[in-house]
C-alpha positions as CSV (number, residue, x, y, z in Angstrom):
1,X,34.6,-9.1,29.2
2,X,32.5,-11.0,26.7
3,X,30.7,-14.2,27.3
4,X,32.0,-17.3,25.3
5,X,30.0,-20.3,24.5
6,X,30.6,-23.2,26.4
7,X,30.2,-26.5,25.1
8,X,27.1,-27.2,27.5
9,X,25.2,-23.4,26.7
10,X,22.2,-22.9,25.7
11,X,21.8,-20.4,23.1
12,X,18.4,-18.4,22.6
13,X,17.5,-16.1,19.6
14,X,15.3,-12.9,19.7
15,X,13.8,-11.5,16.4
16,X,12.6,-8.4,16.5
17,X,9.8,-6.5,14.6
18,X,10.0,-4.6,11.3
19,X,7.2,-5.9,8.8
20,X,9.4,-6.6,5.2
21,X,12.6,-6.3,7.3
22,X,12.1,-8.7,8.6
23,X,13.2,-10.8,5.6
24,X,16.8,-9.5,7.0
25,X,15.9,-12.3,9.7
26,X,16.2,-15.0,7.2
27,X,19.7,-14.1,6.3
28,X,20.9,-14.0,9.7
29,X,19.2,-17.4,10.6
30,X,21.0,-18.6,7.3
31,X,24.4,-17.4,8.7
32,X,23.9,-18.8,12.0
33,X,22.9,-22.5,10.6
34,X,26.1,-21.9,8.4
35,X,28.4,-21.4,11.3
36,X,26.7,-24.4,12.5
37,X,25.3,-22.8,15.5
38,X,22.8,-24.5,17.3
39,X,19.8,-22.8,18.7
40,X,17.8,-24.4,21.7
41,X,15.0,-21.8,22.3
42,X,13.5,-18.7,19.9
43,X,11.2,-15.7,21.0
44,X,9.8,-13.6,18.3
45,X,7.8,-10.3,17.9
46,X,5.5,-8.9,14.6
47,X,7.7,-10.5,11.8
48,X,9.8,-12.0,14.2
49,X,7.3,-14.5,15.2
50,X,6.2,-15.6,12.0
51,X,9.7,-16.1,10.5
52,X,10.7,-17.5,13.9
53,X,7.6,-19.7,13.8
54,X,8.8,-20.7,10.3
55,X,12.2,-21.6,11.6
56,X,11.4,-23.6,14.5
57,X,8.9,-26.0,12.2
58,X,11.7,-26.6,9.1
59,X,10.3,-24.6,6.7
60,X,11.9,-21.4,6.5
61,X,14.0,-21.9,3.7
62,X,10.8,-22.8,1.4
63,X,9.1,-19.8,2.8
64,X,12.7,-17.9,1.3
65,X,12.1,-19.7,-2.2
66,X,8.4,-18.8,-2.4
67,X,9.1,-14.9,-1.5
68,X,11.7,-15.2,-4.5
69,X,9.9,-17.1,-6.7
70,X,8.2,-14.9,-10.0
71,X,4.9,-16.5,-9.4
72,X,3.7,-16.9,-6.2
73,X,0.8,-16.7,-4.1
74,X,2.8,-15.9,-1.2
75,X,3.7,-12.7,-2.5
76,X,0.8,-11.5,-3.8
77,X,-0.8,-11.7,-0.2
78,X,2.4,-9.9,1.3
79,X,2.0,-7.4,-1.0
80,X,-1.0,-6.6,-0.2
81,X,0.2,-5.1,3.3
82,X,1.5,-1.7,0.7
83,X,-0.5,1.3,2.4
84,X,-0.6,2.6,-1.0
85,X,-3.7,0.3,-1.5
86,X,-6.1,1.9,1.0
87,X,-8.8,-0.3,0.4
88,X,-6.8,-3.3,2.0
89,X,-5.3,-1.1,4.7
90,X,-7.1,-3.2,7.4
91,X,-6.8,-7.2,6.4
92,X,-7.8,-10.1,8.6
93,X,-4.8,-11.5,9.9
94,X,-6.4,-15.1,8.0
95,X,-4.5,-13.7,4.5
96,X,-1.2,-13.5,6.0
97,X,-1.9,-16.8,8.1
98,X,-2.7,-18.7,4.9
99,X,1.3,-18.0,3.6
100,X,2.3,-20.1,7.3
101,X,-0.5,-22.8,6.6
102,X,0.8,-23.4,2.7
103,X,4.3,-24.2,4.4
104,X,3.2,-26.4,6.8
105,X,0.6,-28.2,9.2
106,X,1.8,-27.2,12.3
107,X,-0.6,-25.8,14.4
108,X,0.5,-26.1,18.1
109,X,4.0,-24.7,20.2
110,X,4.0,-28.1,21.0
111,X,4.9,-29.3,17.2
112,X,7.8,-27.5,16.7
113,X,11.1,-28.4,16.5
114,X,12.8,-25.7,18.8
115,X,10.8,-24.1,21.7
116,X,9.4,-20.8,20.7
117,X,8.1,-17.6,22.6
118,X,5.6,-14.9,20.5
119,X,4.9,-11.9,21.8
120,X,1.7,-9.9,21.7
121,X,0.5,-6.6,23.2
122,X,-2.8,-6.6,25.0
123,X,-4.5,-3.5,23.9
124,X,-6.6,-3.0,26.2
125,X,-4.2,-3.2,29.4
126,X,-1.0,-2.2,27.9
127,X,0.5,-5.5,29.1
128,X,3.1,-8.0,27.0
129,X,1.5,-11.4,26.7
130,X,4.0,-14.1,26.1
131,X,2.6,-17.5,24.1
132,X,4.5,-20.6,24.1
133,X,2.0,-23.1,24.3
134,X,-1.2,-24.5,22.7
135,X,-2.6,-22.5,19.0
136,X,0.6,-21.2,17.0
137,X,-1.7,-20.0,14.6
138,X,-3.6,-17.9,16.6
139,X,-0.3,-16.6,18.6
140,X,1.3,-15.8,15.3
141,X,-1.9,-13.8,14.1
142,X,-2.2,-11.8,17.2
143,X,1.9,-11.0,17.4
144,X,1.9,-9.6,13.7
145,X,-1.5,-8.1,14.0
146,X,0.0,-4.4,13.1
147,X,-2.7,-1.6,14.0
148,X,-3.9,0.0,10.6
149,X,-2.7,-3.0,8.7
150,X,-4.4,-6.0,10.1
151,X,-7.2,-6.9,12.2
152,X,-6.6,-7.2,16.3
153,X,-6.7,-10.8,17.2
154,X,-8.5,-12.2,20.9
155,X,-6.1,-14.1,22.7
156,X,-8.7,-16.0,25.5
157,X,-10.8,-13.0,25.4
158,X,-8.3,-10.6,25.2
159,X,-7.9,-8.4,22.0
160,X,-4.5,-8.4,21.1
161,X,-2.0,-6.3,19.0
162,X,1.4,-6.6,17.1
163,X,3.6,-7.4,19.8
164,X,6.3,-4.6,18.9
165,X,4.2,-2.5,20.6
166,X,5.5,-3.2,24.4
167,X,8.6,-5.7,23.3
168,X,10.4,-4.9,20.0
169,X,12.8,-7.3,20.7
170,X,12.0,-9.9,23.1
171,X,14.8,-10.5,24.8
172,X,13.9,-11.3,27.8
173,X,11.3,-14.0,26.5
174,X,14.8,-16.3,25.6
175,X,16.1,-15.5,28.9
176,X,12.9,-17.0,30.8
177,X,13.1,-19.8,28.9
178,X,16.8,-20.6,29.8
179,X,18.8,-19.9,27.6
180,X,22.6,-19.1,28.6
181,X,23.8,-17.1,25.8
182,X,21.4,-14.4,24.0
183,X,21.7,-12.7,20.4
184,X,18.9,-10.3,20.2
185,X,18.3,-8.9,16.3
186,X,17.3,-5.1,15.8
187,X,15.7,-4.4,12.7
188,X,14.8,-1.2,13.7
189,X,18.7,0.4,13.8
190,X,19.0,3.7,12.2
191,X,22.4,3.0,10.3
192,X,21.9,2.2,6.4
193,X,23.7,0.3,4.0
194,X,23.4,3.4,1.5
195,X,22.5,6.6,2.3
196,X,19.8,8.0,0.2
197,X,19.1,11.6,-0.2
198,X,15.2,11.6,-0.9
199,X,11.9,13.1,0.0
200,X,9.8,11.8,2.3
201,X,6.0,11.5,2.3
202,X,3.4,11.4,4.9
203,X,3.2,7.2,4.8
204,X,7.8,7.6,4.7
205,X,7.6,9.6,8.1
206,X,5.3,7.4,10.0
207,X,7.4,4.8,9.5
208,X,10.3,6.2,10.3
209,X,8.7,7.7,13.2
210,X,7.8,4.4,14.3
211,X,11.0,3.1,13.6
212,X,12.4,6.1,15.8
213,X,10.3,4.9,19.2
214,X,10.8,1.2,18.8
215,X,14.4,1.0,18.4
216,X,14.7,3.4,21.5
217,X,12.2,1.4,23.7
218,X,14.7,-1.6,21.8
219,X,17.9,-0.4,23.2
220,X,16.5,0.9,26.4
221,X,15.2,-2.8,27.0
222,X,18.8,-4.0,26.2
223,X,20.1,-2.0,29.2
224,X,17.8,-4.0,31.6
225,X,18.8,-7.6,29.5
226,X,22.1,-6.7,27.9
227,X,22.8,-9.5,24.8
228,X,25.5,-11.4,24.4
229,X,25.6,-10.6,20.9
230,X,23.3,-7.5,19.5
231,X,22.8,-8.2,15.7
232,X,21.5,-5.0,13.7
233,X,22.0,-5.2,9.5
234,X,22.3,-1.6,8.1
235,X,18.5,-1.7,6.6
236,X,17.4,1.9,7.4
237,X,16.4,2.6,3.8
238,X,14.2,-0.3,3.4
239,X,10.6,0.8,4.6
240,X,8.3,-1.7,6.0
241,X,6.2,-2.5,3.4
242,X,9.4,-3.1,1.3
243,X,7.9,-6.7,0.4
244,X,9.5,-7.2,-3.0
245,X,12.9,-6.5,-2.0
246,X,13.2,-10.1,0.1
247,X,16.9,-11.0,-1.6
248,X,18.2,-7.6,-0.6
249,X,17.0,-7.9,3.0
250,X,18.1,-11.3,3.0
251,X,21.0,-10.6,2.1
252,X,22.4,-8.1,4.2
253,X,21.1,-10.2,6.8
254,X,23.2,-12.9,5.9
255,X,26.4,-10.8,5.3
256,X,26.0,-8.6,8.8
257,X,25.0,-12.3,10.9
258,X,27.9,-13.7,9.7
259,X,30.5,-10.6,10.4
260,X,28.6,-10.2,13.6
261,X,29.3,-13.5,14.7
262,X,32.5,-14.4,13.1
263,X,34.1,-11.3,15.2
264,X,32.4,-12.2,18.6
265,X,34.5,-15.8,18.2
266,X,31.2,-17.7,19.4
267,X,33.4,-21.2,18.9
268,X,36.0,-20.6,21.8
């Protein structure tokens, strides 16, 4: 039997990882402000935080204009992520950081609008750190801190990781902090939008590799805290470093949140 919101729930979001998927993220946020669905508490991981982040401070939907705008800064930074440019293979998280700073001057958990939850993976202990208080900045920097790509971050002395590590989608996080209804999005779902019959090369099976672990350690996750609603757009042929394809992603995000939830009836 599926759970129905009540008037009094609380309704938590969990973005997953997924690097440029994650622009997918922005559609299914769009949906779910177009349904006029409110959300009381967000927990993010990799991408997730920093579009989650971006959410919960007002800003998202300038951050969706700048990624489609023909000249901006923003995407010349995100671009930069492209393994094909191996001299930039490791940046300092600071580049990436810049694009949250241009949007706006929040800096603290504190400032935000709705309650947020990054994840992060300490390295060192193989242990999930959850931040929800105190420097954003720092929390977002550590949770999108991909190894390879950018720079580990120290979290109070601990050297920290891209979060999708241990917690792909960070379920649980929105749980903890109360909410009563829980729609967890996979970006890491195998099924595709088109099917494309190509070759890959060494950079096109890593990530798919990767994609391959995450969403199993994703869905094994969802057996322990089993969503309400389990969002997952059809984005396997996008790769991760698929930067300057943000209106696709977005919108197959914004078509698959808004089937997802118009067929789970959230409004009886």
């Amino acid at each position: 039997m599926k759970k129905t919101i009540k008037e009094n729930y609380k309704i938590g979001v969990a973005l997953g990882g997924g690097a440029a998927r994650g622009y997918a993220h922005i559609g299914v946020l769009k949906a779910i402000d177009e349904l006029k669905i409110p959300i009381d508490f967000i927990s993010g991981t990799s991408i997730g935080s920093f579009i989650g982040a971006l959410y919960a401070s007002g800003n998202l939907n300038q951050f969706e204009e700048e990624i489609q705008s023909k000249n901006s800064f923003i995407k010349d930074v995100l671009f930069k992520l492209d393994p094909i440019y191996p001299k930039l293979a490791v940046m300092n998280g600071d580049e990436v950081i810049k694009v949250f700073k241009k949007l706006t001057d929040i800096t603290t958990f504190e400032e935000l609008n709705i309650p947020l939850t990054t994840i992060t993976t300490d390295i060192v202990k193989n242990e999930k750190i959850e931040c929800n208080s105190g420097d954003l900045i720092n929390a977002i920097k550590a949770s999108i801190a991909i190894p390879g790509v950018l720079k580990p971050t120290y979290i109070n002395d601990t050297l920290c990781v891209d979060g999708g590590l241990i917690d792909p989608v960070p379920l649980e996080s929105v749980i903890k902090m109360g909410a009563d209804y829980t729609i967890a999005v996979n970006l890491y779902g195998l099924e595709s939008s088109e099917k494309e019959d190509e070759k890959y090369n060494i950079i096109d099976i890593i990530d798919r590799s990767v994609k391959i672990v995450l969403n199993n350690i994703a869905h094994l996750s969802f057996k322990l805290n089993k969503p309400d609603l389990l969002i997952e757009p059809p984005i396997d042929q996008f790769k991760g470093w698929d930067f300057h394809r943000a209106k696709e992603l977005i919108d197959i995000g914004y078509e698959e949140g808004k089937k997802s939830l118009t067929e789970n009836k959230l409004f009886i």
